[in-house]
C-alpha positions as CSV (number, residue, x, y, z in Angstrom):
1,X,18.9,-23.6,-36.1
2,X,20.3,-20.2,-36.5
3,X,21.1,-17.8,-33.1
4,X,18.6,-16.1,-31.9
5,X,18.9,-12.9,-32.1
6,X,17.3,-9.4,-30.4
7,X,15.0,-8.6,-32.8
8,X,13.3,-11.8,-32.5
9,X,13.2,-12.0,-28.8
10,X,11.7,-8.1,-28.2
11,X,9.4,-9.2,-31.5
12,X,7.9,-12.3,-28.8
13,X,8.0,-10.0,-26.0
14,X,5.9,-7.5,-27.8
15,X,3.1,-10.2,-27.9
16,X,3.6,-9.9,-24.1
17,X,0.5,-7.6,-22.9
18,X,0.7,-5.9,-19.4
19,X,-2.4,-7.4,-17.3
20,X,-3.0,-4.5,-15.6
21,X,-2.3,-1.2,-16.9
22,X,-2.5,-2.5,-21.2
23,X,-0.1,-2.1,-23.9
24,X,2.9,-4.6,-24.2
25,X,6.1,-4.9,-22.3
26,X,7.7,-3.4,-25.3
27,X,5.8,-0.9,-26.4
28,X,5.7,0.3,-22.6
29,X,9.7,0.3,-22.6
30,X,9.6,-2.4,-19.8
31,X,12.4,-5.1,-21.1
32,X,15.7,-3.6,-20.7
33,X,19.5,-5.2,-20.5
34,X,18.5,-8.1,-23.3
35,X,21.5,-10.2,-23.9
36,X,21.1,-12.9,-26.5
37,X,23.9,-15.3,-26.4
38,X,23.0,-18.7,-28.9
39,X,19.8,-19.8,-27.7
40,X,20.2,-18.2,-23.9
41,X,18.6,-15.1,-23.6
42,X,18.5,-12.8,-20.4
43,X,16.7,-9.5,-19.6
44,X,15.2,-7.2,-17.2
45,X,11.3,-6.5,-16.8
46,X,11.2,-3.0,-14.7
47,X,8.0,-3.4,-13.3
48,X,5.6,-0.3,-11.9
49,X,5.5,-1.4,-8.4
50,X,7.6,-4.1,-6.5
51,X,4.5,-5.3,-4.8
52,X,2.9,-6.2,-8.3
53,X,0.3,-9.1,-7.9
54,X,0.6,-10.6,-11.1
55,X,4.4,-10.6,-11.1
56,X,3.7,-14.8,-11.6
57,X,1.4,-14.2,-14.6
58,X,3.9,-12.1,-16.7
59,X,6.4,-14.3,-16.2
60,X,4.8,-17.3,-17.1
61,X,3.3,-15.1,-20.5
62,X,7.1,-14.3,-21.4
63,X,8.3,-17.3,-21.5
64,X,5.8,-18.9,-23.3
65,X,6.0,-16.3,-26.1
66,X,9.9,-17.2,-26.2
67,X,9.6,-20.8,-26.8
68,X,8.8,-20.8,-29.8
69,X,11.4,-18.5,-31.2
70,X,14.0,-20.9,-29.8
71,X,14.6,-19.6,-26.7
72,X,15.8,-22.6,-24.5
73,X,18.0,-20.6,-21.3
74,X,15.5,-17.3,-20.3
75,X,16.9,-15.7,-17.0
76,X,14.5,-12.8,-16.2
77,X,15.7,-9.9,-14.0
78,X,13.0,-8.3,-12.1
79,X,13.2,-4.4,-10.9
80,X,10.7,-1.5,-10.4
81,X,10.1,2.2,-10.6
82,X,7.3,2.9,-8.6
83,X,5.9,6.1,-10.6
84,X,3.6,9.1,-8.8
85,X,0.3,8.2,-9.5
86,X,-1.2,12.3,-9.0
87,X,0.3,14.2,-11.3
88,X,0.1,17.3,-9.0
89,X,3.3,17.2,-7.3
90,X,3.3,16.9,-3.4
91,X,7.1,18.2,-3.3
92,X,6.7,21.5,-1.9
93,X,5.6,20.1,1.6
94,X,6.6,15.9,1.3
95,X,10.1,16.5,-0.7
96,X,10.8,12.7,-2.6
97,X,7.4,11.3,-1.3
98,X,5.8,9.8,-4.7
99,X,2.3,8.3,-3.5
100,X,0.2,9.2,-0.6
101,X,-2.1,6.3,0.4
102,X,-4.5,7.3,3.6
103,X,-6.2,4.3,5.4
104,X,-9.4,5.5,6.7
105,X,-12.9,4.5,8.3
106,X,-16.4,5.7,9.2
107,X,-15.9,3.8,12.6
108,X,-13.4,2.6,15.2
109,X,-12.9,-0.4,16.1
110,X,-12.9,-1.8,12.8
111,X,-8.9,-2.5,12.5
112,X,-8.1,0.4,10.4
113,X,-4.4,1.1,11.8
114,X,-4.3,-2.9,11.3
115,X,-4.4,-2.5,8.0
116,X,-2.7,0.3,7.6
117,X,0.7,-1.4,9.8
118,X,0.1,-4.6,7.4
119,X,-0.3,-2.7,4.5
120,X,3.1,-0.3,4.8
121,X,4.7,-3.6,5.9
122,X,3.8,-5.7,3.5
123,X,4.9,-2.9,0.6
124,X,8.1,-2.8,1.9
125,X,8.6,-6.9,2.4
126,X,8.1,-6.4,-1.5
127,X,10.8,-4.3,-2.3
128,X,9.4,-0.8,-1.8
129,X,10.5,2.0,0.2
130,X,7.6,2.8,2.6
131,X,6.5,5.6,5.4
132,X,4.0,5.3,7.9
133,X,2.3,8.6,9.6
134,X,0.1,8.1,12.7
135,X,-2.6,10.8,12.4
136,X,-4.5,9.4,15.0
137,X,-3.4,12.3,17.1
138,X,-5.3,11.3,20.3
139,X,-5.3,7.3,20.0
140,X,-1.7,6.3,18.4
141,X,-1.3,2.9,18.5
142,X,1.3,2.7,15.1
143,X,4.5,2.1,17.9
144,X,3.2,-0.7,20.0
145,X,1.7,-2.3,16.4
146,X,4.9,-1.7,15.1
147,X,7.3,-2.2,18.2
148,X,8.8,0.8,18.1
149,X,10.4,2.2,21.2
150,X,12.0,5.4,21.4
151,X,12.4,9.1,20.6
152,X,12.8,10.5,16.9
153,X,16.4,13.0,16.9
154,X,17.0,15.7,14.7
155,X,18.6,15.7,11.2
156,X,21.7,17.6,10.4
157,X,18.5,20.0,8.3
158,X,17.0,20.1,11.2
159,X,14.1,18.1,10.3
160,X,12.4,14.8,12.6
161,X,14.3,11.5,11.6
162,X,11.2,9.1,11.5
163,X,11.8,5.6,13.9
164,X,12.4,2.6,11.6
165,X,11.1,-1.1,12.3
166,X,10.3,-3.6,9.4
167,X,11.6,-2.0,6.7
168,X,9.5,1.0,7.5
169,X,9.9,4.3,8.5
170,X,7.2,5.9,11.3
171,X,5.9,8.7,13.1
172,X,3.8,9.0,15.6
173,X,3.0,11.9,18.2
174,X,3.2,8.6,21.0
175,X,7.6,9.2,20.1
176,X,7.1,13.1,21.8
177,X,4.8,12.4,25.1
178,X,5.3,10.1,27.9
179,X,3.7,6.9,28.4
180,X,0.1,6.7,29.2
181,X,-0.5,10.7,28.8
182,X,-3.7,11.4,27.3
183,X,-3.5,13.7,24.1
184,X,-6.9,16.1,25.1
185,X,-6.4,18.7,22.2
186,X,-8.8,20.7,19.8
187,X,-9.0,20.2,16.0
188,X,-6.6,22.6,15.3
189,X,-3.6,21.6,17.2
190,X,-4.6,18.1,15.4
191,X,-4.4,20.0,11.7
192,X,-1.6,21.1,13.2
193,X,0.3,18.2,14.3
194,X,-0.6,16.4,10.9
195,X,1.1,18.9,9.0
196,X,3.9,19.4,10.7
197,X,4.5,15.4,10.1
198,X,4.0,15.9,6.4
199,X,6.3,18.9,6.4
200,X,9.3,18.8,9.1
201,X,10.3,15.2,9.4
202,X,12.6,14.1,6.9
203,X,11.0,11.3,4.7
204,X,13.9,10.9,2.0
205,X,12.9,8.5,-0.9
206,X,9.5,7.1,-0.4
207,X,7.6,4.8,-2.9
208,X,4.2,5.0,-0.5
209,X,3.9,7.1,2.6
210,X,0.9,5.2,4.7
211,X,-1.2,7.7,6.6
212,X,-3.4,5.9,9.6
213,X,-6.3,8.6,9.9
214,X,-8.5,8.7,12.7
215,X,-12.4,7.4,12.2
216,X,-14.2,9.9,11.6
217,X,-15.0,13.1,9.6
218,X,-12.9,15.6,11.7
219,X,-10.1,17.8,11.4
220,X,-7.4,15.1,10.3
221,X,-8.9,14.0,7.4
222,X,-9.7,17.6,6.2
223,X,-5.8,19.0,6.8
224,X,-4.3,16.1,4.5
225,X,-6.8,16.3,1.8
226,X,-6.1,20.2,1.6
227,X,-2.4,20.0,2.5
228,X,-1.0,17.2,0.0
229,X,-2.8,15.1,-3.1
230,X,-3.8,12.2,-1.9
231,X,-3.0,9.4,-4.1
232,X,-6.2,7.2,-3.1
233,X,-7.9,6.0,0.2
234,X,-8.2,2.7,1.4
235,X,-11.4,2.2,3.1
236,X,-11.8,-0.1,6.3
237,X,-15.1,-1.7,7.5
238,X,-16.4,-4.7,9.1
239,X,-19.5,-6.5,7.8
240,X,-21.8,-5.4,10.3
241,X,-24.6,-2.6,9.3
242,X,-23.2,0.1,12.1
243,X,-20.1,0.2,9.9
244,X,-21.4,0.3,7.3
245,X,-23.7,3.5,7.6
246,X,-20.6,5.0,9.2
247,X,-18.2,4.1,6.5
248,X,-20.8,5.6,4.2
249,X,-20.3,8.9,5.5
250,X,-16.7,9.2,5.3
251,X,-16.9,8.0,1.9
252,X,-19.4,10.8,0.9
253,X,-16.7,13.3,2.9
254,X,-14.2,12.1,0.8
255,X,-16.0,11.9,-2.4
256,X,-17.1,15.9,-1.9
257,X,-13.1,16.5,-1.2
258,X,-12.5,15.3,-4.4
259,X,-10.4,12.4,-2.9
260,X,-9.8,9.6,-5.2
261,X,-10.7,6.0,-3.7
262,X,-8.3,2.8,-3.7
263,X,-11.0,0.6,-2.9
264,X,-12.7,-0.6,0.7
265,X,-11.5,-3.5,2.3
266,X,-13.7,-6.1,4.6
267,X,-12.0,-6.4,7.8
268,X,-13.6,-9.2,10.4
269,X,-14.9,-10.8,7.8
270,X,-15.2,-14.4,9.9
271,X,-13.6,-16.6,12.1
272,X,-12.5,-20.2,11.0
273,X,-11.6,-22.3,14.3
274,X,-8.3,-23.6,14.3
275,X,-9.6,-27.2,15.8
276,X,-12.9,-28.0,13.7
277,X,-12.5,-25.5,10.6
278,X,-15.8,-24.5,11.2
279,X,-16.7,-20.8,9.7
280,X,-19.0,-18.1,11.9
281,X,-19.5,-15.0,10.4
282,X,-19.3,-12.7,13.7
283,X,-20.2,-9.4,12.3
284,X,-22.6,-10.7,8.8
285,X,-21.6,-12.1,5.7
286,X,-20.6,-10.0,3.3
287,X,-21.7,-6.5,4.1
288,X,-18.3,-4.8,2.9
289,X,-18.6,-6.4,-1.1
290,X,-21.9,-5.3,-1.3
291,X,-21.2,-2.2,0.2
292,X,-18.3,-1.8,-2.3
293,X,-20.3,-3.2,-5.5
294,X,-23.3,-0.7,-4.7
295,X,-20.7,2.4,-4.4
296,X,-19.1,1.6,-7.2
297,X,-16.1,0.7,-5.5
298,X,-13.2,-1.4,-6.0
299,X,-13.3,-4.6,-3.6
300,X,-9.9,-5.5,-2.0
301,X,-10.7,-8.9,-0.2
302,X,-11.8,-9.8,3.2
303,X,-9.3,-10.2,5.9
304,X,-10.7,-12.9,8.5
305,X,-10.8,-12.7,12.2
306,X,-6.9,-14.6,13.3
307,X,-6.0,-14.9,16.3
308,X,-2.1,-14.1,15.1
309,X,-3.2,-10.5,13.9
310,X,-4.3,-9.5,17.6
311,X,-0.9,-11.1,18.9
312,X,1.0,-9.6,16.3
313,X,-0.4,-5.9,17.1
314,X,0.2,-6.4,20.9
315,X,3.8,-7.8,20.7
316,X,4.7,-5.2,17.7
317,X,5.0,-7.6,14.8
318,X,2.0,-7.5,12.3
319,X,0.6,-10.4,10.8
320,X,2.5,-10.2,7.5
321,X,6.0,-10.2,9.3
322,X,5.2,-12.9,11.4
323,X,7.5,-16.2,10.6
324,X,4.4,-18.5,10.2
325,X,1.6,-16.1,9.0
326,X,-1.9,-17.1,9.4
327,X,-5.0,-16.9,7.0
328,X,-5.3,-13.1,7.5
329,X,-1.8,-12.3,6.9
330,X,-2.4,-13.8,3.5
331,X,-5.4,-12.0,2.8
332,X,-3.2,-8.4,3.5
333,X,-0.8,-9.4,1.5
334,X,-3.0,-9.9,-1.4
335,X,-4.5,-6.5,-0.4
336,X,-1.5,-4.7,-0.8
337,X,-0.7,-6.1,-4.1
338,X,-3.9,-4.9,-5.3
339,X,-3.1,-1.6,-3.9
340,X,0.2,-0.9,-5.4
341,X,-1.8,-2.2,-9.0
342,X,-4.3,0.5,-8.5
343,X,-1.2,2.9,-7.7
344,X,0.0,1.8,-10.9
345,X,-2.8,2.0,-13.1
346,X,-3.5,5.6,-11.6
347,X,-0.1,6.7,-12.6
348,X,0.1,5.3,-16.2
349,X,-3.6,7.1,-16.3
350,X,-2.5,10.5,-15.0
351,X,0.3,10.0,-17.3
352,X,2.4,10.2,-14.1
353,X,6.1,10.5,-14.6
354,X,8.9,8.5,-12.7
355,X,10.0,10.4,-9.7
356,X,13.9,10.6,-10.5
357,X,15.8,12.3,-7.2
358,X,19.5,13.3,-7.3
């Protein structure tokens, strides 16, 4: 058998369809540095996000279009450029931030800054270079989930160098007053507070910048949808009817601020006893994917009640960095894959260029 040779191996990979944004790996210039040595081959597929579910999938597509044309050694590289998924540029206040991704609810109490710790976490387990803004002016809790001590210093700019724990850069007004003080301001010192987060602390590079919003439809979630684009909300509810009707309205605020919507996740969706395996559904079965298919909504999974999330949040290490992660750490893991796939799919819509920074 003859060598193989390049044009025959990008030929295969062009057979190779991308699962979720279309078009083939060739055609969407995703193969680069192919060497074709004999019959070994070796190449790099830049993916859109690091965090991309179906990483698995595309591999096990590529190398079964290769077999055939001989291919016996395949060595596949794997790198990402995340891309801005809003063509309207958020430079002039968030300088290098590509994608904005709020976390919000209707209610509290339904593990909203859970999810939004797990999900800037789990991004940046997967390779991405992640913020995390606390807008929950008057109830932070982003440094104990995150187990962050400390004050924030200035930048040789002049600008607020976030805290860093688990690969993830945070802010919180919690860094700036002492321990136990109540936060007792108006909505506009909150407006005001949020923006000068977005605007004076010094981000650098960010893939995703995680906003925790307060529940609600207040003052927080109306200064970030008019102050920066907002890539796409993440929506947070528990089963149960009361959050439900809650998370409706913030969905409806949303939907009049011309805010685009990630998808809603299930949060609580039940507890499976360690000891007999036995399911109870605490809060209802299943009122968050109805919710979701009614609204038109994208579904992002149902996190269970685990014990290891609440123990995780008190002790600053959220499920999905813990060394033996339980049932919901998988579940937010898969959650922020499908996350960073909608972030994809929303950029290659937009026709959203690659963010290139000097």
């Amino acid at each position: 058998m003859s060598d193989l040779t390049e044009a025959a191996v990008l030929a295969a990979l062009s057979t190779v369809q991308e699962p979720e944004l279309g078009g083939d790996l060739v055609t969407r210039n995703m193969v680069r540095n192919l060497v074709v040595s004999g019959s070994d081959v070796s190449f790099t597929v830049e993916l859109t996000t690091p965090a991309c579910p179906l990483k698995d999938q595309i591999e096990g597509e590529i190398r079964k279009a290769l077999a055939p044309v001989g291919a016996t050694a395949i060595t596949i590289n794997w790198d990402a450029a995340v891309r801005r998924s809003n063509p309207r540029a958020p430079e002039l206040l968030v300088p290098g931030v590509k994608n904005i991704i709020a976390v919000a609810s209707g209610k509290g109490g339904v593990g909203k800054s859970t999810v939004s710790v797990n999900l800037a976490v789990a991004l940046a387990k997967a390779g991405a270079t992640v913020g995390l803004l606390d807008a929950d002016i008057t109830g932070p809790n982003i440094p104990m989930m995150l187990g962050i001590e400390g004050q924030p210093v200035s930048s040789p700019n002049n600008k607020i160098l976030p805290l860093e724990r688990h690969g993830v850069k945070a802010i919180s007004i919690q860094f700036f007053v002492p321990e136990g003080q109540p936060i007792v301001w108006r909505g506009p010192l909150i407006g005001g507070a949020i923006s000068q987060f977005l605007r004076d602390v010094e981000w650098g590079e960010l893939d995703y910048l995680v906003v925790d919003l307060p529940p609600g439809t207040s003052d927080a979630q109306l200064t970030l949808a008019q102050a920066v684009p907002i890539s796409g909300v993440v929506l947070v509810t528990t089963p149960q009817d009361v959050a439900l009707a809650d998370v409706a309205k913030a969905l409806a605020m949303l939907r009049r601020l011309n805010v685009p919507i990630v998808g809603l996740v299930e949060n609580m969706s039940a507890f499976v006893c360690p000891h007999c395996g036995d399911t109870t559904e605490i809060f209802g079965r299943g009122g968050g994917e109805r919710f979701a298919k009614e609204q038109g909504l994208d579904f992002l999974g149902k996190i269970p009640l685990d014990i290891t999330v609440r123990q995780g949040g008190d002790a600053g290490v959220p499920a999905v960095a813990q060394r033996e992660p339980g049932p919901a750490a998988v579940a937010l893991e898969v959650m922020a894959g499908l996350v960073a796939a909608r972030m994809s799919v929303r950029a290659a819509n937009s026709g959203g260029p690659v963010l290139t920074l000097s």
